[in-house]
PLY file of the C-alpha trace (Angstrom):
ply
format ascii 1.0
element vertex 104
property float x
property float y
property float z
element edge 103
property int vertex1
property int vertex2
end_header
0.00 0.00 0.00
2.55 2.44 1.12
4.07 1.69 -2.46
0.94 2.52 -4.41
1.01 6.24 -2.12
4.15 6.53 -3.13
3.44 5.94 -6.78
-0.35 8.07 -6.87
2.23 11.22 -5.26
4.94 11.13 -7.73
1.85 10.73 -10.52
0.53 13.99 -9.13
3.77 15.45 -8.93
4.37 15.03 -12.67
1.11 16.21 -13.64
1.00 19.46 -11.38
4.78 20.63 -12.19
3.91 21.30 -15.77
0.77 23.43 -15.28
2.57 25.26 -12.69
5.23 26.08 -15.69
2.62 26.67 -18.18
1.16 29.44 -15.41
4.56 31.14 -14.83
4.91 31.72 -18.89
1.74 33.65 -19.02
-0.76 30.73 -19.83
-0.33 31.26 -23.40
-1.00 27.27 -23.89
-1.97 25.83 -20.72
-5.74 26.46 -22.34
-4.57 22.87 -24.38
-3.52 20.98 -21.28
-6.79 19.78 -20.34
-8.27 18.09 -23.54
-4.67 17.10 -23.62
-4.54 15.55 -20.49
-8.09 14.27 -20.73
-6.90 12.57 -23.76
-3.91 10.40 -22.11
-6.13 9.53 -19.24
-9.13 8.72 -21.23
-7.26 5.70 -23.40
-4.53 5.09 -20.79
-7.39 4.47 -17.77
-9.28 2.41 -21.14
-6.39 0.32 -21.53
-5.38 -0.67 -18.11
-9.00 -1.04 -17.41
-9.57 -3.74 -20.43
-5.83 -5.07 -19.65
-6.91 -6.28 -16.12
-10.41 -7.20 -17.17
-8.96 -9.90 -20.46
-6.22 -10.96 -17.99
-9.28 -12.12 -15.38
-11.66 -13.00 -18.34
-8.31 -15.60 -19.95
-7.13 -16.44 -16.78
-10.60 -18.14 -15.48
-11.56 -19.47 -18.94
-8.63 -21.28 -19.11
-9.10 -22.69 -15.07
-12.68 -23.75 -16.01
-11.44 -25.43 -19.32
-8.37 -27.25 -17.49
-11.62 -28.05 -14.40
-13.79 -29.00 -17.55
-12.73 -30.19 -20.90
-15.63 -31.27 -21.79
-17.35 -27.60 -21.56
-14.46 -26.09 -23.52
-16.67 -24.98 -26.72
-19.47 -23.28 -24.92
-16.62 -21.78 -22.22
-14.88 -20.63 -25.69
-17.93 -18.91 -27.70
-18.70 -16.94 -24.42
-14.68 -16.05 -23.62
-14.85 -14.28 -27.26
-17.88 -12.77 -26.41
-16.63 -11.24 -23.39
-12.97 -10.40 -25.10
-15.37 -8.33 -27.46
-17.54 -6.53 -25.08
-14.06 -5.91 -22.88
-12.13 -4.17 -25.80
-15.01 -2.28 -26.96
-14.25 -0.22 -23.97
-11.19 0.33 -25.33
-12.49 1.32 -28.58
-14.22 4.30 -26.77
-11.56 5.60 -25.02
-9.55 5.58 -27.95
-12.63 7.79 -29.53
-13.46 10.10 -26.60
-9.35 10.40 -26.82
-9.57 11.60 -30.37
-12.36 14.18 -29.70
-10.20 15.53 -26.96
-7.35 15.66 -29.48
-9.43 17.63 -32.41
-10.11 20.50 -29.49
-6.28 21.06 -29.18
0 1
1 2
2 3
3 4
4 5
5 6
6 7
7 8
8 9
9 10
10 11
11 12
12 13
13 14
14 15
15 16
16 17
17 18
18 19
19 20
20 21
21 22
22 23
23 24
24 25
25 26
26 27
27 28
28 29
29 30
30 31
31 32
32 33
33 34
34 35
35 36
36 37
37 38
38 39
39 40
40 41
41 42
42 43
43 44
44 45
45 46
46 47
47 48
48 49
49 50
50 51
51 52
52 53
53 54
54 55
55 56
56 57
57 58
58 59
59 60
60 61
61 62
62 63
63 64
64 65
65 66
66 67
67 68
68 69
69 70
70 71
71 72
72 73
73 74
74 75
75 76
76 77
77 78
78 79
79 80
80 81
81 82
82 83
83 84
84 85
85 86
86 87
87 88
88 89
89 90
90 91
91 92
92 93
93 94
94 95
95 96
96 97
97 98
98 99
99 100
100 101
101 102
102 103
């Protein structure tokens, strides 16, 4: 836990120390560092998001198919399915990313 602090700090530390540069040269282009911003969170927060979700979804489709061979062509039909439905959230962040992109 105390690693994760440490890690969430430093994050907010890197964020913070650029708009706090942007403000001391006037502000000129700090008006593009939120849809820029929003943009790297919005498909990096989609990514680890589906990442961790296909990891569980493989992980437990496999255990069930090594549990049950028998079941392993309804368990695979379903595990495509849900790869689908999982990187379709993907596919949005990668578009909400690009609309934040077009306002820069």
């Amino acid at each position: 836990m105390k690693k994760f602090i440490q890690v969430a700090l430093w994050t907010l530390v890197a964020v913070v120390l650029p708009a706090t540069a942007f403000a001391a040269e006037g502000g000129g282009e700090a008006s593009s560092l939120g849809p820029a911003l929003g943009a790297g969170l919005a498909i990096g927060l989609a990514g680890l998001g589906c990442g961790i979700g296909q990891g569980l979804t493989a992980g437990n489709t496999t255990a069930g198919i090594a549990r049950n061979p028998g079941s392993a062509g309804s368990m695979f039909v379903n595990y495509i399915l849900g790869m689908v439905l999982i990187e379709s959230i993907a596919i949005y962040g990668l578009v909400i990313a690009f609309q934040l992109v077009g306002k820069i």
